[in-house]
N, C-alpha and C positions, 0 to 999 in steps of 0.2 A: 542525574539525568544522563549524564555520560558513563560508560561503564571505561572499563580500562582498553580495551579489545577494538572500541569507536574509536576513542584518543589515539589510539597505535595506529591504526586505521589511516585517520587524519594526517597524522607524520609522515605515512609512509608516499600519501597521496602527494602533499607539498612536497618530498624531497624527489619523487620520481615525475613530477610535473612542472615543477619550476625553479627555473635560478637562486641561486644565491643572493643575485640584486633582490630578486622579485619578495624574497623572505624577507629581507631586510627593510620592504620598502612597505610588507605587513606591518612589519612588527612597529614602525613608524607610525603608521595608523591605529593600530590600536591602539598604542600607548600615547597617542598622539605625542609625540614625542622624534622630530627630525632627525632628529643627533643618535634614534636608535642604532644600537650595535655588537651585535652576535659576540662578534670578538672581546668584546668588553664586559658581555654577562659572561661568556664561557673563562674569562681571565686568560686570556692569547695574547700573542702581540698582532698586531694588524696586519703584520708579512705572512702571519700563518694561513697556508691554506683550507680553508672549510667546505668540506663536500654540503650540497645543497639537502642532504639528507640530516647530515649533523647541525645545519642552522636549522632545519624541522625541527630537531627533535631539543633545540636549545629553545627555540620559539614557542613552543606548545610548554616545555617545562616551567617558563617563565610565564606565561597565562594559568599555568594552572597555579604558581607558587602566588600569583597578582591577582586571583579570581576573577580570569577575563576569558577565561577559555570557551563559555557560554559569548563571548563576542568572538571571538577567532571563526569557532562554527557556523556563525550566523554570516562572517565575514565571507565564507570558504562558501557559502551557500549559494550568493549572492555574485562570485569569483565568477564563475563559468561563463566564458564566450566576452569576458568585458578587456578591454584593452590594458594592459601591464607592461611599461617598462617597452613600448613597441610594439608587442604581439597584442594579438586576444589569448586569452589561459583559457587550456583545454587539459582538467581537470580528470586525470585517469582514476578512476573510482570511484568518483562521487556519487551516481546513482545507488551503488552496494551500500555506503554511508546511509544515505536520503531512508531507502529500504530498509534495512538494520535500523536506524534509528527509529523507523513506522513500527517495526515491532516492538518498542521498549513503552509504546503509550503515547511519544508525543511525536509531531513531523512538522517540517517546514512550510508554512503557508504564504506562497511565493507572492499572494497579494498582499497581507497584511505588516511583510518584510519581517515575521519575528516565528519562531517557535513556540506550538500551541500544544499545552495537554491537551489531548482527546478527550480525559473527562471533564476540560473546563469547557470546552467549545462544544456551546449549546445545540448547534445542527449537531456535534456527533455521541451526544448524552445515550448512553445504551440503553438508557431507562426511559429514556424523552421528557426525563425529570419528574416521570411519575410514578415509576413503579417501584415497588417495595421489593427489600430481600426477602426469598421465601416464601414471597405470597404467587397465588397462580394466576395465568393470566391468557385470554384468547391471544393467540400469537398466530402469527404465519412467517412461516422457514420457510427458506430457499437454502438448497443445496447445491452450490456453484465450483464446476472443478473444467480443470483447464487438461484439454484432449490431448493424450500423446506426449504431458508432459514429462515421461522419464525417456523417451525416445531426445525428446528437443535439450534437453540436459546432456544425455551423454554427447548429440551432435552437438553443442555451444558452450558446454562445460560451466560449473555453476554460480560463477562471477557473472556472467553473460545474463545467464535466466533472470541473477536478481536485479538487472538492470530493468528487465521486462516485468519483471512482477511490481517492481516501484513504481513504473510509467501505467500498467493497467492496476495498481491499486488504485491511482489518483483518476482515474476515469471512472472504475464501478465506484467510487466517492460521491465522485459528480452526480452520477445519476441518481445513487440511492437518498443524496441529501434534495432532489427531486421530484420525491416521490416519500420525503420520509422514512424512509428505510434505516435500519443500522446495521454495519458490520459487525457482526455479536467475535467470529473467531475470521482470523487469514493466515493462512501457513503458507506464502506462493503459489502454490499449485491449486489451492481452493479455499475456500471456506463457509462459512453459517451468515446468511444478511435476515433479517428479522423484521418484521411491521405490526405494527400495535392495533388488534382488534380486526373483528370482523366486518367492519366498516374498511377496512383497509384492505381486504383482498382486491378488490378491482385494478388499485393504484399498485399493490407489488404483482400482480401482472402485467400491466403495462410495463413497470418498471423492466422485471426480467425480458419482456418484448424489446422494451428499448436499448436491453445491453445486447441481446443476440442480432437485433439488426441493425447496429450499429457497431460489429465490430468489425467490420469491413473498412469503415472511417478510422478506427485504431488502426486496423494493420499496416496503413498508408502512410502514416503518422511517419516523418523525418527521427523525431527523438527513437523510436522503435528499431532496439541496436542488429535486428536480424530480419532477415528474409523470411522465414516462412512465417506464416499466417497461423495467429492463436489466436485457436476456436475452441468454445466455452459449451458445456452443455448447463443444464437448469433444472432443477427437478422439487416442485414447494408440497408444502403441507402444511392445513391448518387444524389447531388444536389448544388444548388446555397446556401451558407450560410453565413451571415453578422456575420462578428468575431468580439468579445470583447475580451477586453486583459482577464477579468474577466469570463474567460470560462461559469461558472457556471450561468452566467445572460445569454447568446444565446437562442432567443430563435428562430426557424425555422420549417417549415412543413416538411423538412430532418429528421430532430431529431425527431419530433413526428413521423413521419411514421415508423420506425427504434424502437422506443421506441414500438410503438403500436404491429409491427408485433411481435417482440420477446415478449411480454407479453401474445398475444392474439392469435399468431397463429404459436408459435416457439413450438417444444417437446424439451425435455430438451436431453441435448448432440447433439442437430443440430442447424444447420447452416442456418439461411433463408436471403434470399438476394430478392432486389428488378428487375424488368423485365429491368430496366436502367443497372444496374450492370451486368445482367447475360446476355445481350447485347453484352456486351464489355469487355468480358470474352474468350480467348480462348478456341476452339472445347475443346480440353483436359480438361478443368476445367470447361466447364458448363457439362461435363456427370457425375460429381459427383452429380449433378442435380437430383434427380429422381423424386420429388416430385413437382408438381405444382398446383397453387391454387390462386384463386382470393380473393385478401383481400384492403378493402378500395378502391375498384374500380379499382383496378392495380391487374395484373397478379405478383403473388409472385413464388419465386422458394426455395428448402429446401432441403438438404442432409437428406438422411438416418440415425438416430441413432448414431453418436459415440461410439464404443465397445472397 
């Protein structure tokens, strides 16, 4: 679950965020064990002095040598803004961890207090538990990518970004598990959300409605480590598509047309949909429609702006 790179990670976050007591008074905890002592795993005498990064890095070795390092994580998750030793711990890297960790398959479910595979947590099943490898299936893509994002990298540099991309993965979460949606791929800066059948068009339009006008309430957002405003364009298509369990290998002229339209003829903060979708759209939701436009040989449709 953990790769090496997370673990290093984790060290480096405790030795550049907190004391020496405050290690000591972890590793007490996990091990439930008072009498925990750095000095006494590392084989020291107790006069010797230990930088707060060498009791990291003796603390984490002794969780992984005690198969507890799956609780240190859960502990270090949990750490942020709670009182230690005096202070509240203000955990320098954590979101990068949280994020990184989101792409390895599983993430921290701050309600549930524990660490959840993605493929066991049934809201976020890429199949909704029903679909077969291989076999094809009415789908509708969204292709969702984030404006200007290699401009706001080089301005915030890319520890920064993946704080933002960790804080708006767990938002387009929210909504899509609202709508039924799934995340099929996420690379930060965009990815592939999916909905099962042509009974589902309606709801993954709202859906994408409800992420572009609602990220105005993201931007505002305290956790949100930067000032400027990230605005998402949107661009779906419905069609026949052959599912892998390994989402990220599909490949289908659904998803390219969906990928294409929103790179190449999406404005950022709108919504483009293809002439299949906006079809089979009720009167009421295709007049948010105003814009149309032939792109790749098909009649494309677009909302006005998001404000």
């Amino acid at each position: 679950m953990f790769d090496t790179s997370l673990v290093k990670d984790l060290t480096e976050m405790f030795g550049k965020s907190l004391t020496f007591k405050d290690i000591e008074a972890i590793g007490g905890y996990i091990f439930k064990d008072h009498s925990f002592s750095t000095h006494t795993i590392a084989g020291v005498g107790r006069g010797v002095s230990i930088s707060p990064l060498n009791a990291a890095k003796t603390l984490v070795q002794e969780c992984e040598n005690k198969k507890k390092i799956l609780d240190l994580f859960t502990f270090a998750f949990e750490l942020e803004g709670v009182p230690l030793n005096g202070r509240n711990v203000k955990l320098e890297g954590l979101e990068n961890i949280l994020y990184r960790l989101s792409r390895t398959g599983v993430f921290y479910d701050y309600q549930k207090r524990k660490i959840i595979n993605i493929k066991e947590d049934k809201s976020s099943l890429l199949n909704w538990g029903a679909l077969r490898n291989g076999k094809e299936y009415p789908t509708v893509i969204a292709s969702v990518d984030i404006c200007q994002n290699s401009e706001l990298v080089r301005k915030y540099k890319p520890g920064m970004m993946e704080k933002v991309y960790y804080r708006l993965w767990g938002f387009l979460k929210h909504k899509l598990d609202l709508y039924e949606g799934r995340m099929w791929s996420w690379a930060g800066d965009g990815g592939l959300f999916a909905f099962r059948g042509e009974k589902s068009i309606p709801d993954a339009v709202s859906c994408a409605l409800e992420i572009l006008y609602t990220m105005p309430v993201f931007n505002v957002q305290p956790y949100k480590p930067i000032k400027d405003a990230i605005c998402l364009r949107i661009a779906m298509e419905f069609g026949t598509v052959k599912f892998l369990e390994d989402t990220g290998r599909i490949v289908s002229d659904v998803i390219n047309y969906a990928a294409h339209l929103e790179k190449q003829a999406t404005k950022p903060g709108a919504l483009s949909i293809s002439n299949d979708i906006y079809s089979k759209l009720p009167a009421s939701m295709k007049d948010i429609f105003t814009e149309k436009q032939e792109f790749e040989g098909k009649t494309a449709w677009s909302t006005s702006v998001a404000s």
